[in-house]
C-alpha positions in Angstrom: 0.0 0.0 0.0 2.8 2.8 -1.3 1.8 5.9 -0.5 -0.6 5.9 2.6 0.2 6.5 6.1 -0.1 3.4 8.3 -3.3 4.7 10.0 -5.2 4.9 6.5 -3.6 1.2 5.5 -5.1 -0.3 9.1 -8.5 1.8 8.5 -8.1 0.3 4.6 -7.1 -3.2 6.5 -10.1 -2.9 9.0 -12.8 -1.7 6.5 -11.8 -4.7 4.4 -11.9 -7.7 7.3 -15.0 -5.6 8.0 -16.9 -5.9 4.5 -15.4 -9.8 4.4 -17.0 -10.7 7.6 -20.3 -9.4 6.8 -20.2 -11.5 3.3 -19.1 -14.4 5.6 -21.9 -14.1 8.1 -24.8 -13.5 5.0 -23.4 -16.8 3.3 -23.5 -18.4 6.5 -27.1 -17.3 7.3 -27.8 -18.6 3.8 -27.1 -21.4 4.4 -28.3 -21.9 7.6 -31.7 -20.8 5.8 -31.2 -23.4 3.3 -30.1 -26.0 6.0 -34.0 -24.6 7.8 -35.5 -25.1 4.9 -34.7 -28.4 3.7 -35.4 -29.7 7.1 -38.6 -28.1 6.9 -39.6 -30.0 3.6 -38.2 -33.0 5.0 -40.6 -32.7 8.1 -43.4 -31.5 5.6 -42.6 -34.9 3.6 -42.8 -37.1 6.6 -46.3 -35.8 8.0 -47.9 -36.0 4.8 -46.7 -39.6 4.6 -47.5 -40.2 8.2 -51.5 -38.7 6.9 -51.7 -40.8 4.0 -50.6 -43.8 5.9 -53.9 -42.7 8.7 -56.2 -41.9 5.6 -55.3 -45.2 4.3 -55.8 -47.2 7.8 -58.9 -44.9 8.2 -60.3 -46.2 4.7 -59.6 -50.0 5.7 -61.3 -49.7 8.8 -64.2 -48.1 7.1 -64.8 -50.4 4.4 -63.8 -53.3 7.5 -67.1 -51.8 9.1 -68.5 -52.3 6.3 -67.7 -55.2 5.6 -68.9 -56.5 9.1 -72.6 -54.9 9.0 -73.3 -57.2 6.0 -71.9 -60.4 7.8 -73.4 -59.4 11.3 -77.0 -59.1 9.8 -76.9 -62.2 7.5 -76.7 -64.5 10.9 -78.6 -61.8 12.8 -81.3 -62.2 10.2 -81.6 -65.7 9.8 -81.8 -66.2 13.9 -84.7 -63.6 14.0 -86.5 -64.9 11.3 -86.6 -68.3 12.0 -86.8 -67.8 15.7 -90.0 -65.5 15.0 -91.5 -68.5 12.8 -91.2 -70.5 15.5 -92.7 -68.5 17.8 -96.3 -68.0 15.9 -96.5 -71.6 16.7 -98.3 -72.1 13.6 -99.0 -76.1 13.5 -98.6 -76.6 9.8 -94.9 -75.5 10.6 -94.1 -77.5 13.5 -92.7 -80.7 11.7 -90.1 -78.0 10.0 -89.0 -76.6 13.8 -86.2 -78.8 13.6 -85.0 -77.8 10.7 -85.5 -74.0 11.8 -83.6 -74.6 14.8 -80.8 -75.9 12.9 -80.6 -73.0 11.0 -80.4 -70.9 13.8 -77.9 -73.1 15.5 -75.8 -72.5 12.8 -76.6 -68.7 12.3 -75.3 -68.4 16.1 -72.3 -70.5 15.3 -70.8 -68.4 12.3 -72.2 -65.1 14.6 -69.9 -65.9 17.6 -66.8 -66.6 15.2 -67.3 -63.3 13.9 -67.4 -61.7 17.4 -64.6 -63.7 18.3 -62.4 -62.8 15.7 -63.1 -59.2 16.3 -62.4 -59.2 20.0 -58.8 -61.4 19.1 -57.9 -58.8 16.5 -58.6 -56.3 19.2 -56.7 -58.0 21.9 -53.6 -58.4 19.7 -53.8 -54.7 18.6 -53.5 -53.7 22.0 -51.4 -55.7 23.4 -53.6 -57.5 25.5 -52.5 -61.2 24.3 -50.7 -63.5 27.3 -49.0 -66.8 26.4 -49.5 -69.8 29.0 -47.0 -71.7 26.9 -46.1 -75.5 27.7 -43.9 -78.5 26.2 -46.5 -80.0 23.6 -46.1 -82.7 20.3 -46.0 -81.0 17.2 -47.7 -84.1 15.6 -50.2 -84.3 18.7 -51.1 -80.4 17.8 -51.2 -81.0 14.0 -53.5 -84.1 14.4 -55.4 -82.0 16.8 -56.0 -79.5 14.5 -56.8 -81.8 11.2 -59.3 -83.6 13.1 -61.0 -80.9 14.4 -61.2 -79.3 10.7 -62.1 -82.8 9.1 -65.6 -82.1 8.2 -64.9 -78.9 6.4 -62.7 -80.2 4.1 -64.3 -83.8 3.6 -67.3 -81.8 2.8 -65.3 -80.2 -0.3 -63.4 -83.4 -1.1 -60.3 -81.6 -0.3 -57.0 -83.8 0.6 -55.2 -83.2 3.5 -51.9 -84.8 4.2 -49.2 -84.3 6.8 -45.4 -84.9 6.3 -42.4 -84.0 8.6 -39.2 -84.5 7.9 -36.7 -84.7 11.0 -37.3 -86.7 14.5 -40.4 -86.4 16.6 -40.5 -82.7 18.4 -42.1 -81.1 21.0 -42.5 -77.2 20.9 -43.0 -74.7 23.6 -46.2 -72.6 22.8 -49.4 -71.6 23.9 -51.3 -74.9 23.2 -54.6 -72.8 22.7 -53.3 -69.9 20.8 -51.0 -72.1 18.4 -53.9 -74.6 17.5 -55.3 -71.1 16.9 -52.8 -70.1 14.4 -52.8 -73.5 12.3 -57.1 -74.2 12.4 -57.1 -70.4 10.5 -53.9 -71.1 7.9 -55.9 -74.4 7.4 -58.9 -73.2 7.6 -58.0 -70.6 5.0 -56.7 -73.3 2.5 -59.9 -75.2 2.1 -61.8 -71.8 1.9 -60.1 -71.1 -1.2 -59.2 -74.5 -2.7 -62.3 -75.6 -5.0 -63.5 -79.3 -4.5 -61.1 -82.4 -4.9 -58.2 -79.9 -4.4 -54.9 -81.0 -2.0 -53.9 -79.6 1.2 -50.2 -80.4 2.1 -48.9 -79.6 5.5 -45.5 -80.4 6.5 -42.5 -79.2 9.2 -38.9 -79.4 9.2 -36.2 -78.2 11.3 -33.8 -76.0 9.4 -30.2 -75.6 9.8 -29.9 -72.9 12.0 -32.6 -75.2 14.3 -35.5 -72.9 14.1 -38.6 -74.9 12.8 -41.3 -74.1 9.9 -44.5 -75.5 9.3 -45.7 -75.0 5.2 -49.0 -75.5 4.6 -49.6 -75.4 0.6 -52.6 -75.7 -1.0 -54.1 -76.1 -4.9 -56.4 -72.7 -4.3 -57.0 -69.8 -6.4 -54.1 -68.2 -5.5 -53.2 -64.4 -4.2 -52.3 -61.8 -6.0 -48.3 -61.0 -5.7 -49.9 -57.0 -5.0 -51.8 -58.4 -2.2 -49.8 -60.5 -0.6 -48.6 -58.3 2.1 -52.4 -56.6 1.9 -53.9 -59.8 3.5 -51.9 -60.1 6.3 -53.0 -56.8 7.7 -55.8 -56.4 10.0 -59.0 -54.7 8.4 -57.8 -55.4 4.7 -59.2 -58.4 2.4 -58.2 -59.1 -1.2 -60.0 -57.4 -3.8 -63.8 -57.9 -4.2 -63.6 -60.7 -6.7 -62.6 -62.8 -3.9 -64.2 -61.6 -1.0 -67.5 -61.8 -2.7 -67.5 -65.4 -3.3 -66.1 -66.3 -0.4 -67.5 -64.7 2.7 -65.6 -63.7 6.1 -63.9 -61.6 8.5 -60.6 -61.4 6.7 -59.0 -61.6 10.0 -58.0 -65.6 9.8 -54.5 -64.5 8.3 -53.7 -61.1 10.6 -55.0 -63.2 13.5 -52.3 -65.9 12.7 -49.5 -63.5 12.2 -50.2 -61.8 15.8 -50.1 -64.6 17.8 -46.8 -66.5 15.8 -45.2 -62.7 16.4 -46.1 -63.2 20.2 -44.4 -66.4 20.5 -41.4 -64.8 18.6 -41.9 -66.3 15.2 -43.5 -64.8 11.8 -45.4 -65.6 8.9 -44.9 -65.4 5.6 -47.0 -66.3 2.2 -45.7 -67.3 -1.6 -48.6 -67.3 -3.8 -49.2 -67.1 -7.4 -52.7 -66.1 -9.2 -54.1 -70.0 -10.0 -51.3 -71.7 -8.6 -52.2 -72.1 -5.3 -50.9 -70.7 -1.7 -48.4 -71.9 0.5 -48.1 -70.2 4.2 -44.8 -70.4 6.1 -44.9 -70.5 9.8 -41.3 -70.3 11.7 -40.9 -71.2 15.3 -37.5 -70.2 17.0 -35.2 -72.7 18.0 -35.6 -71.5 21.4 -38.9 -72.7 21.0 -38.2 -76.3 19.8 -37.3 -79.2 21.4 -36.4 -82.9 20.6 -38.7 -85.5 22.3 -35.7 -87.9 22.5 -33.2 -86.8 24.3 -30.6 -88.9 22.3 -32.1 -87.1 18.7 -30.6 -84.4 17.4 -32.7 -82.1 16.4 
């Protein structure tokens, strides 16, 4: 700086640190503001998400509401109906009272398992669900469960075999809430496998020891797009299928909550006409040889 004093070059110096500071601080609050707002659309992104996510659980429920009036008043309807024949005591009807009280035997029957899988749904929602788990045969179980479904599937022709592959097992579970699970996977299979179709259940214990029960079936199949859809409480597949074939939807979410509670998960593979198979893993902290000797 030739020719100023060394007061003007520090005031020169000064005014220039001055200036650069001030251009320093106004990029800095710019991008502090563009730091702000980024994080701003980021939180906008994420609560839009969050709403669409609630509108969509919102619409499920509703059209699960929905759903449920219609199958609430079809029992409702036949049991008031019949009931009310009955009670004109009109004697020309009398030889048919047996028949009428079958019908509304039934009506009660299918109107209880509707209220029942409601109040499970619920119970598993909220955390409500307790395990009383015990040592119990997995083939004891299975038979359990086969025989106690035998008429439904007879009725539709369907075959239903069992295979396991490995020694004899016992399995610590909740003897109640485990029959549970399998009686709706089965239960499931002959609902959507037409007449003289084939129901195969089997188990093995895989190499890292946890266990998996597969039950496959010849059935109309799932949807790869709703796969994931029909696991959830208060969603079905689309109408096409859940207007031939009337329920709850809740068989499959019910089964998923109470394998979750005993630490396990399941899992579907299902192609459009080529039948379902449902996947049910047990942790190996939850499976046990019945031999000692057997490895398992």
């Amino acid at each position: 700086m030739a020719g100023l004093t060394r007061g003007q070059s520090d005031s020169l110096l000064e005014n220039y640190c001055s200036r650069l500071g001030i251009l320093l601080e106004h990029r800095y609050y710019g991008l502090a503001l563009l730091e702000a707002k980024q994080q701003a659309e980021k939180a906008a992104s994420i609560a839009n998400e969050a709403m669409l996510k609630a509108q969509a659980a919102d619409n499920a429920k509703s059209r699960f509401l929905a759903n449920m009036a219609h199958e609430l008043r079809t029992p409702l309807n036949a049991i008031i109906g019949f009931s009310e024949i009955i009670k004109l005591d009109n004697i020309k009807n009398q030889e048919c009272y047996p028949e009428y009280g079958k019908y509304i035997h039934e009506a009660g029957i299918h109107l209880l398992t509707i209220i029942a899988d409601i109040l499970d749904i619920a119970r598993i929602e909220a955390g409500k669900v307790e395990l009383q788990a015990e040592l119990v045969s997995l083939d004891q179980i299975i038979d359990a469960v086969i025989n106690t479904i035998r008429p439904s599937y007879q009725k539709k022709l369907i075959e239903v075999e069992y295979a396991f592959t490995g020694p004899s097992l016992q399995i610590y579970v909740d003897y109640l809430k485990f029959k549970q699970i399998l009686l709706n996977l089965l239960s499931n299979s002959i609902k959507f496998t037409d007449q003289h179709g084939r129901i195969t259940i089997s188990s093995t214990v895989m190499n890292n020891r946890d266990l998996v029960i597969s039950i496959a079936d010849t059935g109309i199949g799932i949807p790869p797009d709703q796969l994931e859809k029909v696991l959830e409480p208060f969603e079905q597949v689309e109408d096409y299928l859940t207007r031939e074939n009337d329920g709850t939807g809740l068989g499959l979410p019910i089964a998923r909550g109470l394998i979750r509670l005993h630490g396990g998960e399941l899992v579907l593979n299902s192609k459009p006409g080529a039948g379902t198979t449902a996947f049910l893993r047990l942790p190996r902290d939850r499976v046990h040889c019945a031999a000692p000797t057997a490895t398992c």
